[in-house]
N, CA, C and O atoms as CSV, one atom per row, in Angstrom:
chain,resi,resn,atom,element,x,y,z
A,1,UNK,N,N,15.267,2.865,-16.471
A,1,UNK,CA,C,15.253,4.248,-16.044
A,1,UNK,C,C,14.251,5.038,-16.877
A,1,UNK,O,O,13.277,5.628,-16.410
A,2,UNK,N,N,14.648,4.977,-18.348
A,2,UNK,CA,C,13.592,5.496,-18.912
A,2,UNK,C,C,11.926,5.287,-18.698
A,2,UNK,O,O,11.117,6.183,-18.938
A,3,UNK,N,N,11.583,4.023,-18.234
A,3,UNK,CA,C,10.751,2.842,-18.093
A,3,UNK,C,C,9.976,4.252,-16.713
A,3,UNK,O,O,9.045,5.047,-16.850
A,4,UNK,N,N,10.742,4.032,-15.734
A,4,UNK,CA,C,10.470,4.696,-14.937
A,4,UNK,C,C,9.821,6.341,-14.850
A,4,UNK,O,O,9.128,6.980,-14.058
A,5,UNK,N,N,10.430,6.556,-16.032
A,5,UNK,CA,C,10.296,8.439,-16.363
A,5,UNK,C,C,9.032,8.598,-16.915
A,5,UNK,O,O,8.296,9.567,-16.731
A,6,UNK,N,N,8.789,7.574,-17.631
A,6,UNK,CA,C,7.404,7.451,-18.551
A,6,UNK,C,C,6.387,7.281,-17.608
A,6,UNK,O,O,5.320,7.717,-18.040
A,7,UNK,N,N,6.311,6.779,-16.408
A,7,UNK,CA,C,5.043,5.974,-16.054
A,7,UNK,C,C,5.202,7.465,-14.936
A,7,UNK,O,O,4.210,8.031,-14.476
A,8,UNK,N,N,6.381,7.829,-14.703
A,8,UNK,CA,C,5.605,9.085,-13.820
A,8,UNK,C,C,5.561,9.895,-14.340
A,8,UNK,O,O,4.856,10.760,-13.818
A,9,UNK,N,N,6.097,10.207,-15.447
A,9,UNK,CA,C,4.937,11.768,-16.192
A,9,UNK,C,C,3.669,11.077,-16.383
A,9,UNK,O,O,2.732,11.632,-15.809
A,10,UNK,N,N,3.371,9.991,-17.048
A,10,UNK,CA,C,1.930,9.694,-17.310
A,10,UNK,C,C,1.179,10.020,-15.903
A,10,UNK,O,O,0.180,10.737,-15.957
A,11,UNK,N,N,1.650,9.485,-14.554
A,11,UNK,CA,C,1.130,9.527,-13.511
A,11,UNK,C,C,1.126,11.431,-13.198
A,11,UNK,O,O,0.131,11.976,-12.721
A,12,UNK,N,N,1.605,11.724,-13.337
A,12,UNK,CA,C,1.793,13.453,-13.054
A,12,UNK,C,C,0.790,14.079,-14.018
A,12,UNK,O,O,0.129,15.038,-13.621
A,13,UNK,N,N,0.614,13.573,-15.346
A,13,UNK,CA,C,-0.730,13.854,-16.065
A,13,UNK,C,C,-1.787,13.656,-15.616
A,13,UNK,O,O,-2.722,14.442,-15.463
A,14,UNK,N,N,-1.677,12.245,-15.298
A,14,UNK,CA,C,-3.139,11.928,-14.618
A,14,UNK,C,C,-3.686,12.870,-13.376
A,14,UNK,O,O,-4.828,13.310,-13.248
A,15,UNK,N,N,-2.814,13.017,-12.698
A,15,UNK,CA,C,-2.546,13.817,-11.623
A,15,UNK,C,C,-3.118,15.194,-11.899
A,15,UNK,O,O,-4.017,15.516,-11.124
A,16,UNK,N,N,-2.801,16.058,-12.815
A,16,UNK,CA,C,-2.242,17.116,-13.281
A,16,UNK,C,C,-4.350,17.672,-13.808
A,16,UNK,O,O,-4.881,18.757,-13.574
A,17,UNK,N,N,-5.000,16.419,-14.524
A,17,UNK,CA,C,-6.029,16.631,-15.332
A,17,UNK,C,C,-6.984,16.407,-14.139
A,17,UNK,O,O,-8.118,16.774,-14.447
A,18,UNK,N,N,-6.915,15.989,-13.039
A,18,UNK,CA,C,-8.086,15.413,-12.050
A,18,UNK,C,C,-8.116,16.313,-11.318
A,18,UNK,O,O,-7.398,16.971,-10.565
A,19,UNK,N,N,-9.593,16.189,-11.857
A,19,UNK,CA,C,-10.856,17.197,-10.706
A,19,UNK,C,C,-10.376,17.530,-9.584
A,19,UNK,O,O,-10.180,18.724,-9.358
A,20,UNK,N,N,-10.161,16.827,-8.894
A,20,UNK,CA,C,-9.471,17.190,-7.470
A,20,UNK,C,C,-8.331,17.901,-7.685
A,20,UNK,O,O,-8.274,19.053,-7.257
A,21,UNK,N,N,-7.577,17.509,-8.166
A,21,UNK,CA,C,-5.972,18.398,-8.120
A,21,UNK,C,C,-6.727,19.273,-8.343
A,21,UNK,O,O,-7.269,19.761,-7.352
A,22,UNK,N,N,-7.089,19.846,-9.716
A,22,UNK,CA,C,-7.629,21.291,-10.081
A,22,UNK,C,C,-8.098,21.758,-8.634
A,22,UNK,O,O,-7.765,22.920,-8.403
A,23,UNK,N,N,-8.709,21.206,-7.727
A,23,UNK,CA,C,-9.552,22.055,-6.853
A,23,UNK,C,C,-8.519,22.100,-5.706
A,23,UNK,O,O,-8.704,22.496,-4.555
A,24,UNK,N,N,-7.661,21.728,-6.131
A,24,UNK,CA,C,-6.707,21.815,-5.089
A,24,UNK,C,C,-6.735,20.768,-3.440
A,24,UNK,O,O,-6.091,20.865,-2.395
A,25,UNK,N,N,-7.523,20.074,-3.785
A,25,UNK,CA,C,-7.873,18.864,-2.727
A,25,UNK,C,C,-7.255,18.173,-2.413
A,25,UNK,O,O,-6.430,17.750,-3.222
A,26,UNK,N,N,-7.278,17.613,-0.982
A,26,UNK,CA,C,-6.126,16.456,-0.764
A,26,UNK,C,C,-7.046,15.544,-0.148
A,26,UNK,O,O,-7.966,15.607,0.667
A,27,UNK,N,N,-6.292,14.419,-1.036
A,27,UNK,CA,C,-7.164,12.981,-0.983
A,27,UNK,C,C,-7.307,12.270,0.251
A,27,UNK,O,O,-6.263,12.051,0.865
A,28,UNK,N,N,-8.427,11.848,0.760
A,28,UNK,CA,C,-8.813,11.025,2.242
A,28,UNK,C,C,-9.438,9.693,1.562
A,28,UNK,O,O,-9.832,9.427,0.426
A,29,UNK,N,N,-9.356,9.064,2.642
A,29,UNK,CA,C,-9.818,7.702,2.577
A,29,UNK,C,C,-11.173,7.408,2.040
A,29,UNK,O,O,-11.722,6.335,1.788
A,30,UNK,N,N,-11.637,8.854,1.912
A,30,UNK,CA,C,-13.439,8.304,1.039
A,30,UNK,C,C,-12.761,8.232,-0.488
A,30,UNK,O,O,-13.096,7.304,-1.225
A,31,UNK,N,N,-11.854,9.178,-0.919
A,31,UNK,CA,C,-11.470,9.014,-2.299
A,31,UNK,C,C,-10.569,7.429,-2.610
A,31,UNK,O,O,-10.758,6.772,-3.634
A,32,UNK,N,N,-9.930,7.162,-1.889
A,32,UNK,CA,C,-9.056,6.405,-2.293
A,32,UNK,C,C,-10.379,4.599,-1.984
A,32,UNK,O,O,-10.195,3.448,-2.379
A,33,UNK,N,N,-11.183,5.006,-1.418
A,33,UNK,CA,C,-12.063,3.934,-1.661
A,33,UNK,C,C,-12.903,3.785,-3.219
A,33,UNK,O,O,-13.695,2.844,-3.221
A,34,UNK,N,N,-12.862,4.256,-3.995
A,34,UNK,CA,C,-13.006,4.003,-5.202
A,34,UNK,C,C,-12.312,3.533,-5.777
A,34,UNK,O,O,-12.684,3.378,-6.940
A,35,UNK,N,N,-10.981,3.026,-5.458
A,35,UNK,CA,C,-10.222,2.252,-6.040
A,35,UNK,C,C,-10.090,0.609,-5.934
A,35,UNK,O,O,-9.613,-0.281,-6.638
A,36,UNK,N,N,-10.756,0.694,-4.702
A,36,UNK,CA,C,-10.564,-0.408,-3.936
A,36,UNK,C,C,-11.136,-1.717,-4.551
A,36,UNK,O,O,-12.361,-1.749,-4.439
A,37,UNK,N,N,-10.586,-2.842,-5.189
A,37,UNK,CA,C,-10.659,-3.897,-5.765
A,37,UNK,C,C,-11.014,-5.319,-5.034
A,37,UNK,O,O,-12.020,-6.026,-5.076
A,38,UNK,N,N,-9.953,-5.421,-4.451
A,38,UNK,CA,C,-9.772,-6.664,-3.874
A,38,UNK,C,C,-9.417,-6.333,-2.295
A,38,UNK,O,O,-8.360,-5.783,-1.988
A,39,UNK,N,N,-10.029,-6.575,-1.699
A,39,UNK,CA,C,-9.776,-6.315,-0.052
A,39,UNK,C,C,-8.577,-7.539,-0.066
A,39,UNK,O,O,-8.614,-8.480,-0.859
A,40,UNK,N,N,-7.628,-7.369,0.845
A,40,UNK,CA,C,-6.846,-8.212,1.352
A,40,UNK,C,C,-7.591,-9.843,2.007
A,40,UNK,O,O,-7.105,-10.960,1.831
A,41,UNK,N,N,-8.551,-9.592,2.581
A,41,UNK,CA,C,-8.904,-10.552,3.314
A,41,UNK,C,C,-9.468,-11.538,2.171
A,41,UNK,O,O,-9.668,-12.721,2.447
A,42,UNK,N,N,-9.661,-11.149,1.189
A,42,UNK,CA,C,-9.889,-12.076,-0.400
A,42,UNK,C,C,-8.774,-12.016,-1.244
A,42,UNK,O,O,-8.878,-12.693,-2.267
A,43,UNK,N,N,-7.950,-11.518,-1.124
A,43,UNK,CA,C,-6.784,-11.707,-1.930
A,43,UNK,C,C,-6.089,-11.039,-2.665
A,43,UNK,O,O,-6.659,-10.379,-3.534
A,44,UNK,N,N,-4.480,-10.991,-2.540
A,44,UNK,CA,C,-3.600,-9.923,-2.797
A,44,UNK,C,C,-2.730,-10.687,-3.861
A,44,UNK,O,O,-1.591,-10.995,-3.511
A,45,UNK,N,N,-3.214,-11.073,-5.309
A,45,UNK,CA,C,-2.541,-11.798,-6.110
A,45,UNK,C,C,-1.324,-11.371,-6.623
A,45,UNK,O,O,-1.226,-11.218,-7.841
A,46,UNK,N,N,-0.511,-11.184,-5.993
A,46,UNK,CA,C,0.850,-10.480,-6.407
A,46,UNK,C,C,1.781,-11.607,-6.560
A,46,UNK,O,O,1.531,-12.476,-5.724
A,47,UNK,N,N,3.019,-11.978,-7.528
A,47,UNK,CA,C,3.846,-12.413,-7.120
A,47,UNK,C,C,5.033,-11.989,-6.120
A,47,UNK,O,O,5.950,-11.257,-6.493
A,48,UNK,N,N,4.956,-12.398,-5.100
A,48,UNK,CA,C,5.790,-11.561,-4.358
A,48,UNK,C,C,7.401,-12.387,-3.519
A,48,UNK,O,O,7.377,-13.541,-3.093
A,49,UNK,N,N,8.241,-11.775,-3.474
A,49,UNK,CA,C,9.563,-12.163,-2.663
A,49,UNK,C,C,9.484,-12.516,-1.324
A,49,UNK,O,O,8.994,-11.590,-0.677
A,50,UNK,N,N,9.800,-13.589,-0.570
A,50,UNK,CA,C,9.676,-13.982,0.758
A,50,UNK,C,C,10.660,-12.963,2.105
A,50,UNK,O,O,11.762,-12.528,1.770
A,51,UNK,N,N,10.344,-12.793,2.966
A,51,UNK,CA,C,10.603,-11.776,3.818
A,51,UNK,C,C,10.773,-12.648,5.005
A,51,UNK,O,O,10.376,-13.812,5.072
A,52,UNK,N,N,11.414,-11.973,5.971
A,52,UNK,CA,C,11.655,-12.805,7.407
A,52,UNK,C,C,11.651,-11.282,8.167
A,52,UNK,O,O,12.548,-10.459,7.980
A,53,UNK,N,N,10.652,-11.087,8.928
A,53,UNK,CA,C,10.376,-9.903,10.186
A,53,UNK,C,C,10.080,-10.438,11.183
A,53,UNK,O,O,9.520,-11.533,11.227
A,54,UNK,N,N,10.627,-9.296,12.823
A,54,UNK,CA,C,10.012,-9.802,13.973
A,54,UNK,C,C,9.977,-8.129,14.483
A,54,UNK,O,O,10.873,-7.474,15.017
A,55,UNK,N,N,9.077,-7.870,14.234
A,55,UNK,CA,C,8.443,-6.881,15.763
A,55,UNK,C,C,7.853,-6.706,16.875
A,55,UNK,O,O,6.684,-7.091,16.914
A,56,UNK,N,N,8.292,-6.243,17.806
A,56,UNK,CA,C,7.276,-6.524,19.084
A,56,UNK,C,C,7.248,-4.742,19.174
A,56,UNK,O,O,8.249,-4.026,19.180
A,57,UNK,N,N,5.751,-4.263,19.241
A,57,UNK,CA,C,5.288,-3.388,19.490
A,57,UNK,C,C,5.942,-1.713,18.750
A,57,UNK,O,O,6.225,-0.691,19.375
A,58,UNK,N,N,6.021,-1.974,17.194
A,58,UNK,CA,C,7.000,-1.401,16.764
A,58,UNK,C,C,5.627,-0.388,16.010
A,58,UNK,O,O,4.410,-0.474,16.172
A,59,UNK,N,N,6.278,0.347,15.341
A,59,UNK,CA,C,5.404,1.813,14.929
A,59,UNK,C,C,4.672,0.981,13.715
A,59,UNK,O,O,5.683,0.550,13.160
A,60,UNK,N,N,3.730,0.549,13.054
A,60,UNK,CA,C,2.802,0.044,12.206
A,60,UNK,C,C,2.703,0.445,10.724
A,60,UNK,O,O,2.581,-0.356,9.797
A,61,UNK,N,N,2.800,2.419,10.561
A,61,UNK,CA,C,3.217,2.798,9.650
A,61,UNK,C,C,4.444,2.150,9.424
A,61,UNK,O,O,4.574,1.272,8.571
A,62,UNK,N,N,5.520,2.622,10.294
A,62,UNK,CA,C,7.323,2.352,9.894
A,62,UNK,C,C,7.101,1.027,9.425
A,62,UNK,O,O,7.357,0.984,8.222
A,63,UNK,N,N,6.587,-0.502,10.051
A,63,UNK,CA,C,6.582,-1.555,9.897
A,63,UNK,C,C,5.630,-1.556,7.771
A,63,UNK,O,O,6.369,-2.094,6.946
A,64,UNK,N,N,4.900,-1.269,7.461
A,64,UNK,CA,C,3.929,-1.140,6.487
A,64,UNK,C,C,5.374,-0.530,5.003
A,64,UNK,O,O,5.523,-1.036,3.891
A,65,UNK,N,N,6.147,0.623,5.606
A,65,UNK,CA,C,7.171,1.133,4.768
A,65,UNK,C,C,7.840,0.502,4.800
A,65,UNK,O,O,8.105,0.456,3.599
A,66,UNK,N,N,8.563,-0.257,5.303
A,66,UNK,CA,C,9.557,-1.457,5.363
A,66,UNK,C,C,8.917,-2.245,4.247
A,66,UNK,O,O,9.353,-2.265,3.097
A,67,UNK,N,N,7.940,-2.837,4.635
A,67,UNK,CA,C,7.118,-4.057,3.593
A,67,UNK,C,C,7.403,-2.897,2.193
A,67,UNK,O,O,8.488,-2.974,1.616
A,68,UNK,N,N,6.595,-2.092,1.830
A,68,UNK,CA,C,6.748,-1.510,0.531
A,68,UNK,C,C,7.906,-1.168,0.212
A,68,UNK,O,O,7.806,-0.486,-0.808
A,69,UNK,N,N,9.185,-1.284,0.587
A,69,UNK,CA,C,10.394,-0.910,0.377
A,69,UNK,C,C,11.215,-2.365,-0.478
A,69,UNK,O,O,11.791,-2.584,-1.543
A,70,UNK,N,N,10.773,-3.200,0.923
A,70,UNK,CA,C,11.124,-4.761,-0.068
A,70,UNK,C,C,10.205,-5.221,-1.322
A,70,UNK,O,O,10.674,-5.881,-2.249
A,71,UNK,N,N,8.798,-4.792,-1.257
A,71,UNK,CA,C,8.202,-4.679,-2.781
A,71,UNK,C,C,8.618,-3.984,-3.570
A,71,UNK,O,O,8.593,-4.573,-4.650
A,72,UNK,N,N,9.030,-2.961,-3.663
A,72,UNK,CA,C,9.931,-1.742,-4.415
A,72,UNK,C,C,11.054,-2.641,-5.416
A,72,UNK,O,O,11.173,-2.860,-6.621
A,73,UNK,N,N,11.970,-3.106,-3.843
A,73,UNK,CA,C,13.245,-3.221,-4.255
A,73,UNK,C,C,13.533,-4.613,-4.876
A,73,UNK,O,O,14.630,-4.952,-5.321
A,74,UNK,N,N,12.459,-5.347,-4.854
A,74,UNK,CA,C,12.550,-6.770,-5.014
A,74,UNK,C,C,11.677,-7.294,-6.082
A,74,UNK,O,O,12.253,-8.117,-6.794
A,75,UNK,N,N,10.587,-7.079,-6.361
A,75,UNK,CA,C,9.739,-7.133,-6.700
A,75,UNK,C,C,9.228,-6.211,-8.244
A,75,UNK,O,O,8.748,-6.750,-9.241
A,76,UNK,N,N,9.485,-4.786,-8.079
A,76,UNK,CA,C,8.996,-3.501,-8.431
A,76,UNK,C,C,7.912,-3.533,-8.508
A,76,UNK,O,O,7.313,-3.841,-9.538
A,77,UNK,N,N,7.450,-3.259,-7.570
A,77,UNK,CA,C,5.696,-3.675,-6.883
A,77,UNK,C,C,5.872,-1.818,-6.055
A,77,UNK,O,O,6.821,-1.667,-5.284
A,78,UNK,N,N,4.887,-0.555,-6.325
A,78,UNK,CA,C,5.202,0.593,-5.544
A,78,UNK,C,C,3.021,-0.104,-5.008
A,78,UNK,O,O,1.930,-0.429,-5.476
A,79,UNK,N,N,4.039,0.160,-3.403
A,79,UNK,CA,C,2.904,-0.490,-2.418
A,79,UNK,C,C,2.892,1.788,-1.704
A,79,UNK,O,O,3.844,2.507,-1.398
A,80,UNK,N,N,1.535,2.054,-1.735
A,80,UNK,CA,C,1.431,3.234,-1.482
A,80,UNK,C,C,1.065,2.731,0.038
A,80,UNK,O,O,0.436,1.677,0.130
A,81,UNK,N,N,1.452,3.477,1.306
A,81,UNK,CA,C,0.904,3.331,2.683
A,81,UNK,C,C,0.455,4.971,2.858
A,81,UNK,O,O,1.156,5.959,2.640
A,82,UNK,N,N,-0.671,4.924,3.232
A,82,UNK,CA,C,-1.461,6.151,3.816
A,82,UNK,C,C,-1.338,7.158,5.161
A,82,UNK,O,O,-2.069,7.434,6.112
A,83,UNK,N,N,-0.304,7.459,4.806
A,83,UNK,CA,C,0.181,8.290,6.403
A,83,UNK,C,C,-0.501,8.241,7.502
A,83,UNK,O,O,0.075,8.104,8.582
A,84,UNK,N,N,-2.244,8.375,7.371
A,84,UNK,CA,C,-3.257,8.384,8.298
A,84,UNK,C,C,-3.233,7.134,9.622
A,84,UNK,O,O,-3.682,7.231,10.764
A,85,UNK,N,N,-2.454,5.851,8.885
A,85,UNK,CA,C,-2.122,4.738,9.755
A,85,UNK,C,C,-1.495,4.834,10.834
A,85,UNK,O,O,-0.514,5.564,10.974
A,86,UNK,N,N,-1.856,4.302,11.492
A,86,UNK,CA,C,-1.478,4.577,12.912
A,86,UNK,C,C,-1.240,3.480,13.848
A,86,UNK,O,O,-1.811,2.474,13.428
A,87,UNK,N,N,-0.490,3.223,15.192
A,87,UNK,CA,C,-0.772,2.419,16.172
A,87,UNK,C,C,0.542,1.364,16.330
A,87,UNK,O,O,1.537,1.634,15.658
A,88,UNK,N,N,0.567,0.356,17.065
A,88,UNK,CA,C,1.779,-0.535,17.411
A,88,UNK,C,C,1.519,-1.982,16.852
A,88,UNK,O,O,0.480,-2.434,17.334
A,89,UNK,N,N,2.058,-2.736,16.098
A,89,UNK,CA,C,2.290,-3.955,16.044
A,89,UNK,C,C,3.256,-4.917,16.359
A,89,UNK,O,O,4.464,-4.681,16.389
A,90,UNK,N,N,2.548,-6.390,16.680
A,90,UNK,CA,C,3.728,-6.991,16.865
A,90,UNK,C,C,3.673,-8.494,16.263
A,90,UNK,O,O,2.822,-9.364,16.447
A,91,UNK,N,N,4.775,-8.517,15.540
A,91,UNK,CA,C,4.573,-9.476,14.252
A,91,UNK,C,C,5.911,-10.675,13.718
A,91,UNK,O,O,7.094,-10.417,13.493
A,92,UNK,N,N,5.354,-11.708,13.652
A,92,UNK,CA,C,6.619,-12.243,13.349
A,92,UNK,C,C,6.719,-13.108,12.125
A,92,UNK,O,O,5.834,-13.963,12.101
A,93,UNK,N,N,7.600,-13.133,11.028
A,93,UNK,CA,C,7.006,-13.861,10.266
A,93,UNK,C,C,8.333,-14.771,9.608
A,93,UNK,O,O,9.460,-14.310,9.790
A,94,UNK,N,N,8.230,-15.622,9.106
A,94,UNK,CA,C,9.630,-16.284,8.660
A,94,UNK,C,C,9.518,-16.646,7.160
A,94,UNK,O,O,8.452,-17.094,6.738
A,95,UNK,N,N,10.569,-16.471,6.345
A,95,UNK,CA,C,10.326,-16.659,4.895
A,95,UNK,C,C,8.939,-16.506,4.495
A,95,UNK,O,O,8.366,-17.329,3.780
A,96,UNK,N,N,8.445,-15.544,4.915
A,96,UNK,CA,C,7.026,-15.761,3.496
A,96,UNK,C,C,6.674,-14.278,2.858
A,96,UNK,O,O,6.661,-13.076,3.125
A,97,UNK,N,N,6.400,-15.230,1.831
A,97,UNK,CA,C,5.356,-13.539,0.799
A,97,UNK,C,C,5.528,-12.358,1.207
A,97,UNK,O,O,5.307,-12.474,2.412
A,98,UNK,N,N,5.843,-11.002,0.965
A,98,UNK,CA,C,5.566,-10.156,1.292
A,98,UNK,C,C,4.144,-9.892,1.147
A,98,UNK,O,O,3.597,-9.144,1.957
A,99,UNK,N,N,3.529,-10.392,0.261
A,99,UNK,CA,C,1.865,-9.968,0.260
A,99,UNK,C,C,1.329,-10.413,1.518
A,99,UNK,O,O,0.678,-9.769,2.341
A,100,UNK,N,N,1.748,-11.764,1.544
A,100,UNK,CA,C,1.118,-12.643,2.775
A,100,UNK,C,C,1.081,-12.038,3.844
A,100,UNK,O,O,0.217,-12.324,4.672
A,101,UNK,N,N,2.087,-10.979,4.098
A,101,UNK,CA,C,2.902,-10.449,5.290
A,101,UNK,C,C,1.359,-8.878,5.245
A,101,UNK,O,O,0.296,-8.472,5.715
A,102,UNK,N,N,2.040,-8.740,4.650
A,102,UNK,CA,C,0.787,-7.357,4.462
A,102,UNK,C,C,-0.768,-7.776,4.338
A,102,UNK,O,O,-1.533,-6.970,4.868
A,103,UNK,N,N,-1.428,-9.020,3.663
A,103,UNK,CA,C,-2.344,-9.290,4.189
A,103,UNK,C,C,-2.824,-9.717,5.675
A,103,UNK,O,O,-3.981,-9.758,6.095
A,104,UNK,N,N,-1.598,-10.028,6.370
A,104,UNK,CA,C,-1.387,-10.452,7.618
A,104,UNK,C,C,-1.542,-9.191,7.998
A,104,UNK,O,O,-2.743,-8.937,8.091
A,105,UNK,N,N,-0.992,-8.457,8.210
A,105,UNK,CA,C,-0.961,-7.156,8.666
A,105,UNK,C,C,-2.804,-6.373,9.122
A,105,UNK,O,O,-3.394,-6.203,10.189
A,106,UNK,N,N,-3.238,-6.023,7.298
A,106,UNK,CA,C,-4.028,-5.425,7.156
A,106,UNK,C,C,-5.444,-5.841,7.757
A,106,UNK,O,O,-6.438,-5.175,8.049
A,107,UNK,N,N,-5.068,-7.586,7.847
A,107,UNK,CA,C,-6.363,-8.372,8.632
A,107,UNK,C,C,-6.530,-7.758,10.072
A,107,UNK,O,O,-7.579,-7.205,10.400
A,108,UNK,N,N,-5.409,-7.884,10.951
A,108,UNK,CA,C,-4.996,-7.607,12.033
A,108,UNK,C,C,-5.267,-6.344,12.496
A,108,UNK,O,O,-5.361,-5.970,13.665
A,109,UNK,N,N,-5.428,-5.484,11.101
A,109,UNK,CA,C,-5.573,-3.791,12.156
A,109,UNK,C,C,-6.607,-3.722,11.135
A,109,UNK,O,O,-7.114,-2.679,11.548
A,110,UNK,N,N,-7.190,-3.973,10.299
A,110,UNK,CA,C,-8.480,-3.270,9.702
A,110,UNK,C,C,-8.172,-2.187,8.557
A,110,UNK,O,O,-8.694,-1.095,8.333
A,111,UNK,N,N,-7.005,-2.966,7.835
A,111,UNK,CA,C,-7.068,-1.886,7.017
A,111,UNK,C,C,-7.037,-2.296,5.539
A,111,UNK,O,O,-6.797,-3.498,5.430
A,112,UNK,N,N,-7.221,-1.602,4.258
A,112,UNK,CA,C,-8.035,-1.744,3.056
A,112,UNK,C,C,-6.579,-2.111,2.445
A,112,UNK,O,O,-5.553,-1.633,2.927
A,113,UNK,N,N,-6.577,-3.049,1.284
A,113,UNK,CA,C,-5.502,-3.060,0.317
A,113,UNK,C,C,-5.920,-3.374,-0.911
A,113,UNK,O,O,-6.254,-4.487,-1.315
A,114,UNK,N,N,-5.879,-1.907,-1.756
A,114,UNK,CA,C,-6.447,-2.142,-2.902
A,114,UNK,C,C,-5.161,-2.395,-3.873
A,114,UNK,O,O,-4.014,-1.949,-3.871
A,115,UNK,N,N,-5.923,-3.382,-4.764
A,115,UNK,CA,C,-4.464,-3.642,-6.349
A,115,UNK,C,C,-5.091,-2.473,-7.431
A,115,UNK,O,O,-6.280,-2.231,-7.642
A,116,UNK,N,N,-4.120,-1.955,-7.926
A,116,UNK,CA,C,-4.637,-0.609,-8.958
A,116,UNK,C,C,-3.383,-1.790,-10.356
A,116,UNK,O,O,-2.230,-1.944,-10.758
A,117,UNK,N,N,-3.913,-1.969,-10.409
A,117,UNK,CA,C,-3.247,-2.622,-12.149
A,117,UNK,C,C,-2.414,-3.760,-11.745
A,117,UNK,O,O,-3.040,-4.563,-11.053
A,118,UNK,N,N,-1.163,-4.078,-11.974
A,118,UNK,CA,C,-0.220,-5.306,-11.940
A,118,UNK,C,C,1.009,-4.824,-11.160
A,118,UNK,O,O,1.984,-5.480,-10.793
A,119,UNK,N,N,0.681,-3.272,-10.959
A,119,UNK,CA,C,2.746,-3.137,-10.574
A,119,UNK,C,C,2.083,-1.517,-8.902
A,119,UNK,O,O,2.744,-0.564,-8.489
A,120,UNK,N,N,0.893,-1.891,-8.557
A,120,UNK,CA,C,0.573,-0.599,-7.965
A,120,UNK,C,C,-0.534,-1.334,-6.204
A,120,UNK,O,O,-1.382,-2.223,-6.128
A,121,UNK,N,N,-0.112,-0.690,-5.452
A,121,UNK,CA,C,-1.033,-1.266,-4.114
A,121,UNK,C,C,-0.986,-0.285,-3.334
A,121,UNK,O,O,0.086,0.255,-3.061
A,122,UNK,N,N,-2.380,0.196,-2.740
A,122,UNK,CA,C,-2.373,1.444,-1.678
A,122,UNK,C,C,-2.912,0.473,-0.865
A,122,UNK,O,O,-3.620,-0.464,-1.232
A,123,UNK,N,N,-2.386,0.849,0.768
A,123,UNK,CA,C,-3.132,0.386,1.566
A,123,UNK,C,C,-3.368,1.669,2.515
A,123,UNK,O,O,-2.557,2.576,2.698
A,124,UNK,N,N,-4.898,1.525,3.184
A,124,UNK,CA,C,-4.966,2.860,3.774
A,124,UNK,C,C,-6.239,1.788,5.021
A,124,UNK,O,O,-6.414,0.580,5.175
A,125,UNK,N,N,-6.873,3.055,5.670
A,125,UNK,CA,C,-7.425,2.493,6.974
A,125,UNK,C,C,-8.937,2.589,6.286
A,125,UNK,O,O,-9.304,3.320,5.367
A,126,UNK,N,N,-9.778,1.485,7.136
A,126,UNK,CA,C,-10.784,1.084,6.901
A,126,UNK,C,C,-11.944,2.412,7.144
A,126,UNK,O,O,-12.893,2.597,6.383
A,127,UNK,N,N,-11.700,3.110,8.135
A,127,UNK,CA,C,-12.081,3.947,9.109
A,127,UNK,C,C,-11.955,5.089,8.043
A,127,UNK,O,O,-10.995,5.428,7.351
A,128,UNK,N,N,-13.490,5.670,8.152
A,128,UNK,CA,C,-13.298,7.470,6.991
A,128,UNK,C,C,-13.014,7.933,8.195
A,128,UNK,O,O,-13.416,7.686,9.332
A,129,UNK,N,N,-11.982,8.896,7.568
A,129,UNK,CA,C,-11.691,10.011,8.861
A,129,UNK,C,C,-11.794,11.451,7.768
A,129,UNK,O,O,-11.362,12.446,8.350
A,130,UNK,N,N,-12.151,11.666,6.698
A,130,UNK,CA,C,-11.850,12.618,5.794
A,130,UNK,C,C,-12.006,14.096,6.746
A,130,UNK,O,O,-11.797,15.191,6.224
């Protein structure tokens, strides 16, 4: 718990001192591409917990929060999804990786998954829409 309190004031600092906050800006997909490390389609080295999903034509965001919920809760992996995502998937997967699952995903619709340290993953859309 404490563990937890620390890393988000540090994060609320970080937050708190950046250029952007000061200007009062809200972050688009050109910013959050400076973070971007490792595209999914090269590799999402996470250790991750095995998952079993089946969607047919289900909301893509909702499906993406699900995945970061079982990284959360399983894992403590905070997987950030970019509201901007959009569209229907349909997906089925049996015991595997949650990474696997989300690289599966992100191949499939075109979208970016960057690793920010050991315990942090945004995924957002390939597409600037800023």
């Amino acid at each position: 718990m404490i563990k937890n309190g620390i890393i988000l004031s540090l994060m609320l600092m970080l937050l708190a001192t950046s250029p952007l906050f000061a200007q009062g800006k809200v972050y688009s997909n050109k910013d959050l591409q400076q973070y971007e490390q490792k595209p999914a389609a090269s590799g999402l080295n996470i250790t991750s917990s095995p998952i079993s999903i089946d969607f047919l034509d289900a909301n893509l965001y909702q499906v993406l929060r699900m995945v970061a919920d079982v990284a959360k809760s399983r894992d403590q992996i905070e997987v950030f999804v970019s509201p901007d995502i959009a569209g229907k998937i349909t997906i089925k997967k049996d015991n595997t990786p949650w990474n696997e699952v989300l690289k599966a995903i992100a191949a499939q619709h075109d979208l970016t998954v960057a690793v920010l340290g050991k315990h942090t993953v945004i995924v957002y859309s390939k597409k600037n829409k800023s």
